[in-house]
N, C-alpha and C positions, 0 to 999 in steps of 0.2 A: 641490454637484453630484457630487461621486466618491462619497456613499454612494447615489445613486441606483443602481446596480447591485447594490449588498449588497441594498436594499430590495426591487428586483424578483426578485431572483436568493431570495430569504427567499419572498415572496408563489407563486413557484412553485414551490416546493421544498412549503411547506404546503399549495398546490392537488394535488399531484401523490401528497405522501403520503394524504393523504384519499381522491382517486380510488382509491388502492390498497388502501384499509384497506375502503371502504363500497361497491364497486364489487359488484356480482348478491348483493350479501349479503342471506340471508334466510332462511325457513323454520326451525323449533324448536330447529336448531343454530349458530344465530347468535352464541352467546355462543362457543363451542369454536372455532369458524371466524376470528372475529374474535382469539381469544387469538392464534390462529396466524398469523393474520397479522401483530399488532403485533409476536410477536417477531421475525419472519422482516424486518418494517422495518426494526425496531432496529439487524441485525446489516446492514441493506443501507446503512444509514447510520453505521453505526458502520466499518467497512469502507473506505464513499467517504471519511469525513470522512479516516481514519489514511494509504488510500495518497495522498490528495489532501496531506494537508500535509507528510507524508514525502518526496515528490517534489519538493515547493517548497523545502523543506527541504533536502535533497541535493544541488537544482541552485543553491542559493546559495553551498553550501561549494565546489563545483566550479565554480563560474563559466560553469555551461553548460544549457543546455537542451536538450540531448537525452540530457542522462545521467537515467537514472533507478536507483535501488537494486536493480531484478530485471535490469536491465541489468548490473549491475556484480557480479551474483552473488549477491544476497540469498538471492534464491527458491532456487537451487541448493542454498546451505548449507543453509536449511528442508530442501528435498526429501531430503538426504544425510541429517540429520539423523535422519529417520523413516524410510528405507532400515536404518539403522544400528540404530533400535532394535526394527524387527520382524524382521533378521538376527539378533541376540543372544538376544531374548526370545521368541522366534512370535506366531502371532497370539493366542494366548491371554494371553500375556504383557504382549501389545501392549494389549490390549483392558482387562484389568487394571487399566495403570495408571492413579495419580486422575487425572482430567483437570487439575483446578486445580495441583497441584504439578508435574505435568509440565510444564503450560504457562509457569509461573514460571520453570522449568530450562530451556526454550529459549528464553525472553527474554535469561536472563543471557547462554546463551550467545552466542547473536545478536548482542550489546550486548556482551562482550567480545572477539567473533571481527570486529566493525566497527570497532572502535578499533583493532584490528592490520591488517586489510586493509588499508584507507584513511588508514592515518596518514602514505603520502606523498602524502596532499593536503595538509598542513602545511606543508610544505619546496615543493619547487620543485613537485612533482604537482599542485598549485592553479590553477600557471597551462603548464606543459606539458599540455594537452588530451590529446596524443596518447598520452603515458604513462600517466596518469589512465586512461585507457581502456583501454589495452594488458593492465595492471592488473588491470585486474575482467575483463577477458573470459576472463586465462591463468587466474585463481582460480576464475570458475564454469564453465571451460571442465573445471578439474581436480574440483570437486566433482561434477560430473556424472558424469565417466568416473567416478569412485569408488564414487558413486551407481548406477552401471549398471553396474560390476564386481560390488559386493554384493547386485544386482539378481538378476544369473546363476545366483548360488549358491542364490536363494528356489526354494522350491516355487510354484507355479500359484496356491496360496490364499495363500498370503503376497506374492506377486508383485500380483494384483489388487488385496490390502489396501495396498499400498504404490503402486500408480497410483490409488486413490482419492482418496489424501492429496498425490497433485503434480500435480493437475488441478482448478482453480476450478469450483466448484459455488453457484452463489448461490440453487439452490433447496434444498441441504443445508446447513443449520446447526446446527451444535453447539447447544443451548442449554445446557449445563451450563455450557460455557465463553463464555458471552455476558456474565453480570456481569462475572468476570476481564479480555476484552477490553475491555469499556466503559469499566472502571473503569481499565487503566490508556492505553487511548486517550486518556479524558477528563484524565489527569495529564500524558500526553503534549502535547495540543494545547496545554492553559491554558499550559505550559512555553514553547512557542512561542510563544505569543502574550503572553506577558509578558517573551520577549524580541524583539520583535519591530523594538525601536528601535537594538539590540544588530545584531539580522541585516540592518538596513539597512547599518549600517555595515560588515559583516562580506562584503557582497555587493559593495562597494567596492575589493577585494580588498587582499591585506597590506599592498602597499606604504603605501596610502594609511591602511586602518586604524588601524594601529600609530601611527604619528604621533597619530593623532587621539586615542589613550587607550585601544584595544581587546585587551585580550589576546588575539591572536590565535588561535593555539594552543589553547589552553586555551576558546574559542568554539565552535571550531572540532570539539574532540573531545566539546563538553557537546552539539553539535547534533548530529554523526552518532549518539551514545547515544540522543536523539530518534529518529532516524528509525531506527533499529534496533529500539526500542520500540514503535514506530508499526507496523511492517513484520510483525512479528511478532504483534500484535494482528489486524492483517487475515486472515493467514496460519495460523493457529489457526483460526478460525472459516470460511473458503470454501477454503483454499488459495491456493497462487502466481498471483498476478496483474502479468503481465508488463507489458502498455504503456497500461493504464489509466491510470497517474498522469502519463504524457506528455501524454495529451489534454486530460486535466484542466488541469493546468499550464500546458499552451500556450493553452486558451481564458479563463483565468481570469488571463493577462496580456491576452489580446487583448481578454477584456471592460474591462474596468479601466483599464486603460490610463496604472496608479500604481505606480509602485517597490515603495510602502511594504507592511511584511508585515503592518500591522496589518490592513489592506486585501485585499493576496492571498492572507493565509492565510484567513480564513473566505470568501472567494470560489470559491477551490478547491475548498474543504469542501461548498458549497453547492451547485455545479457537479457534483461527485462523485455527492453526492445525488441530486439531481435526474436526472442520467443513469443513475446504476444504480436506481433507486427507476420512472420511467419505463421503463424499458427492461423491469425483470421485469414490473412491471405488464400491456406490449404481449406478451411472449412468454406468459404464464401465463392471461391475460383474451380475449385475439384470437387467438392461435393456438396454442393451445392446448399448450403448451411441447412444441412439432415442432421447437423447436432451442433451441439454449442460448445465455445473454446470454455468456460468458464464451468463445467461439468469435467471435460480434461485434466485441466488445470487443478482441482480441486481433488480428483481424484488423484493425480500426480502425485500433486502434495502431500495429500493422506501416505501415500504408500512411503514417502522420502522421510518422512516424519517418522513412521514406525521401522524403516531401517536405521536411521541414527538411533533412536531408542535401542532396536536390538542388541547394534553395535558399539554401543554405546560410548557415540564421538560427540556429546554433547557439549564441550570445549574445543 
């Protein structure tokens, strides 16, 4: 009975990419049209799948469901990160660089600068909520002002090239940087989900863990690396995406209705999918992209965000 929802949650994920791929297609340029869109799929599901498990991901080491990684500062460092280097280099500079090895260079950093942020979620920050939190809002509170101090100093045309890149676009995508992202989304998620019997027990939290045979610690720092990987593959290709992976997260327990991550992670993923794969579909096909999914979406979130707080289902 519990893969019945992987099953349907599968069936409309492949109805909904199809709608998107053969929908008014036609006339002599069908073949061009269609290349375009399959990549433009790709990156819509390569995207859901990474913030989808990155968020399940995150909220297991935190013990919490309403923390998410652009909550806690991810997106910030991103956005600093590309303030910083079309401060130094301009845009010509900026534009320059290989896509592929840049993007490699802020994986690492992403994935080195998440093991220091977050490493009082190891110690007592796992189960103090409040500091955990306190936490990520003083670090991407401070990566912003930094962000928008070296903001100041751009000119007009470097200032524009640097709101480009901290503002979610799912109808612009990179495709140079779409294998890059793919490939290492797809090492990211298989990671989680070959630990996935590890992150049951991990989501039990220390006390009980540790007893039971779990390196805690050392789980705990190879998963936030996950979703640092995860995070920055999305992030590469559309830009910061703030409360996406809350919503995701929150209906891919409520669908399910299973602990287990073998279960919630490709439910999320699928969930992801399905809503961003649908959703460009509706603004690109019906109205004729008069607004942007990633203003929805953000907006969504905010509102999903401040009913669990009401409600207060933050476990």
């Amino acid at each position: 009975m519990r893969r019945h929802p992987l099953l349907w949650l599968a069936a409309a994920l492949l109805g909904i990419s199809a709608a998107y791929l053969f929908w008014g297609l036609g006339g002599d340029s069908w073949r061009f049209v269609l290349g375009l869109r399959a990549g433009k799929l790709a990156a819509l599901l390569v995207v859901g799948a990474s913030v989808a498990v990155a968020t399940v991901l995150f909220q297991t080491v935190a013990a919490n469901r309403i923390l998410t990684p652009s909550i806690m500062g991810f997106d910030a460092l991103y956005v600093l990160m590309q303030t910083a280097l079309v401060a130094g280099l301009g845009i010509t500079g900026f534009a320059l660089l290989p896509a592929g090895p840049k993007f490699l260079i802020e994986v690492t950093a992403l994935v080195a600068a998440s093991l220091m942020l977050f490493g009082t979620l190891l110690g007592r920050g796992g189960q103090d909520i409040v500091r955990t939190i306190l936490t990520g809002v003083i670090f991407g509170i401070l990566f912003r002002s930094l962000a928008g101090f070296l903001a100041r100093l751009l000119d007009p045309n470097e200032y524009a090239v640097v709101q480009q890149a901290s503002f979610a676009s799912f109808s612009r995508v990179n495709a140079e940087l779409l294998p890059w992202a793919a490939g290492l989304a797809g090492i990211g998620i298989a990671g989680a989900i070959r630990l996935a019997p590890r992150l049951d027990v991990l989501a039990l939290g220390r006390r009980i863990s540790v007893p039971l045979g779990l390196a805690h610690e050392r789980m705990a720092l190879l998963t936030l690396g996950l979703v640092a990987v995860l995070v920055s593959a999305s992030t590469a290709l559309v830009g910061p995406v703030g409360f996406f992976g809350l919503i995701v997260a929150g209906l891919a327990h409520g669908l399910t209705r299973d602990p287990r991550h073998a279960v919630l992670l490709p439910a999320a993923a699928m969930i992801a999918g399905v809503l961003l794969v649908g959703g460009q579909t509706l603004f690109e096909r019906l109205l004729g992209l008069q607004s942007t999914l990633s203003v929805v979406v953000e907006f969504a979130g905010g509102m999903f965000f401040l009913w669990l707080l009401l409600k207060g289902r933050i476990r």
